[in-house]
N, C-alpha and C positions, 0 to 999 in steps of 0.2 A: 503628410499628416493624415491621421483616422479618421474621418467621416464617421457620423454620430447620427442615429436617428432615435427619438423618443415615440415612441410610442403609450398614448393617455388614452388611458382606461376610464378616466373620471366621467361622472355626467354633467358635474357642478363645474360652470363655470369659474378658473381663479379659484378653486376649494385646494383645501389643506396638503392634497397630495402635489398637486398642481405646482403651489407655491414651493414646498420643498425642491419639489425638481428643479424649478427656476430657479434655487437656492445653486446647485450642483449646473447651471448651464447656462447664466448669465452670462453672456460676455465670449461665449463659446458659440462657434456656428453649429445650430443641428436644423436637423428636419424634423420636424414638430407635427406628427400625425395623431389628430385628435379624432379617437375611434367614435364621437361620438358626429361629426360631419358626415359619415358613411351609413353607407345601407351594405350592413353583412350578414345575409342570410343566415339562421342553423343550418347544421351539417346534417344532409339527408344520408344515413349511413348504406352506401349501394357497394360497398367490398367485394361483396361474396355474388352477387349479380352478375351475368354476363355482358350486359352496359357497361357497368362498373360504373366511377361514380359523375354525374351529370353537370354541364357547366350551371352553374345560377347565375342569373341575370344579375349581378348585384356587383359592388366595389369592392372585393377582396382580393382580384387580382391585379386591381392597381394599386391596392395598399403593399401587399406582396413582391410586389415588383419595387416600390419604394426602399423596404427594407431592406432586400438583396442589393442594392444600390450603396452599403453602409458597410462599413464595420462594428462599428460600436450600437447594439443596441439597451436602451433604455427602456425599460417597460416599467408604467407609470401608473400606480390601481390606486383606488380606496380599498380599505379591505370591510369586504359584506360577508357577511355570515362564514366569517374563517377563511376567506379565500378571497381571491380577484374578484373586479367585477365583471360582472355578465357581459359587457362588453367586450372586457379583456377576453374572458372565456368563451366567448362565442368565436372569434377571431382566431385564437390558438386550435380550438376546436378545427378548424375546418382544416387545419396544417395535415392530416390524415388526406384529403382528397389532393393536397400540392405532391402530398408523399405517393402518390399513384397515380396523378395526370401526365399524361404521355406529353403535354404540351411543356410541362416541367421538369426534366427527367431527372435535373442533378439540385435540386430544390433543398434534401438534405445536405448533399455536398455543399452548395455554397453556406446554408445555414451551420455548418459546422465549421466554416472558416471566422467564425464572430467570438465578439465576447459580450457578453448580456450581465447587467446588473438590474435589481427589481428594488422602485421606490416604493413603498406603501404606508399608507397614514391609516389609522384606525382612532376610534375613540379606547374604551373601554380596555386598558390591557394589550395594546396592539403586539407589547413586545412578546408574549405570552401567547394570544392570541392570533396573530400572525403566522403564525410559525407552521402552520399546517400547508398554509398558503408558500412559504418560501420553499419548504420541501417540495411541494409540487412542483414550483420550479423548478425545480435542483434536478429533480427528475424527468421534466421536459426538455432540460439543456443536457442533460449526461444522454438522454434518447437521440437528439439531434445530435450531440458529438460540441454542443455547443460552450466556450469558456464562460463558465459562473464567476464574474468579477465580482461580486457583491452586493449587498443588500442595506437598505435602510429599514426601518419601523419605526415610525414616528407616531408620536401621541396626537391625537387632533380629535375634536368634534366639533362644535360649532366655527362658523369662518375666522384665521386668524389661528387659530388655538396651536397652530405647529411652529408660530412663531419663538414659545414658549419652551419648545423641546429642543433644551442646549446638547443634549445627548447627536437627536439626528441629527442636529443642523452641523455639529462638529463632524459627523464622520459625511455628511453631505460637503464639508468644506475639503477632505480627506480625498474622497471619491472625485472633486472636481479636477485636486492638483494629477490624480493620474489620468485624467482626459486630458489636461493641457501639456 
């Protein structure tokens, strides 16, 4: 069986994106890395440096090592201003220093042996709205070589409200049957 890890983006606890995922992984074993428990520094960009780029003292390479650990990953946002949250984006962010640390060498390799699908709840038009956001993905998994299972967008704003959205909650019931 696939081994599954989500990865939450959210700050809110139990908020709308939150709830949907646990819609889709009830009753499923995953590993449940809530990006908001860690400390993940921004990406100091040292590329083009003859250092090249610097460890940070921080939790991203124990989260990294969690999800290499998976096949199935779950990436789990709100969507702010058209896109993941900061969280989320800080985290992917740094995937450029895994792509060049000597201590990682085959980093894309394993991340291209996955399949990733992206929960995300918004208020306002999410499905509309969103969408600038999933392309990003799309483009961050076709970079990595990674399989785009699919995507939700759900309507939510205050706590609860994604209850309401019979649209995601069916294709989150969709999404679970091919994890199990």
């Amino acid at each position: 069986m696939k081994t599954i890890a989500v990865i939450d983006g959210g700050t809110r606890p139990n908020g709308n994106t939150a709830t949907l995922t646990n819609q889709i992984t009830e009753g499923i074993s995953v590993e449940l890395i809530q990006l908001r428990d860690y400390t993940i520094y921004p990406i100091i960009d040292m590329r083009h440096t003859l250092e090249g780029f610097q460890n940070r003292t921080d939790d991203y390479h124990a989260i990294t090592d969690k999800i290499l650990a998976h096949d199935i990953l779950i990436f789990s946002t709100p969507i702010y201003w058209y896109s993941m949250s900061g969280l989320m984006k800080n985290f992917v962010d740094r995937w450029s220093h895994s792509l060049r640390d000597a201590n990682s060498p085959d980093f894309k390799e394993k991340m291209a042996a996955k399949k990733a699908y992206v929960i995300a709840v918004g208020g306002d038009t999410p499905n509309v709205k969103g969408l600038p956001m999933i392309q990003q993905f799309q483009y961050i998994f076709d970079f990595m070589g990674i399989e785009f299972g699919g995507y939700i967008l759900g309507v939510g704003n205050k706590p609860g409200d994604i209850m309401q959205d019979q649209k995601a909650l069916f294709t989150a019931a969709q999404i679970k049957k091919e994890l199990i």
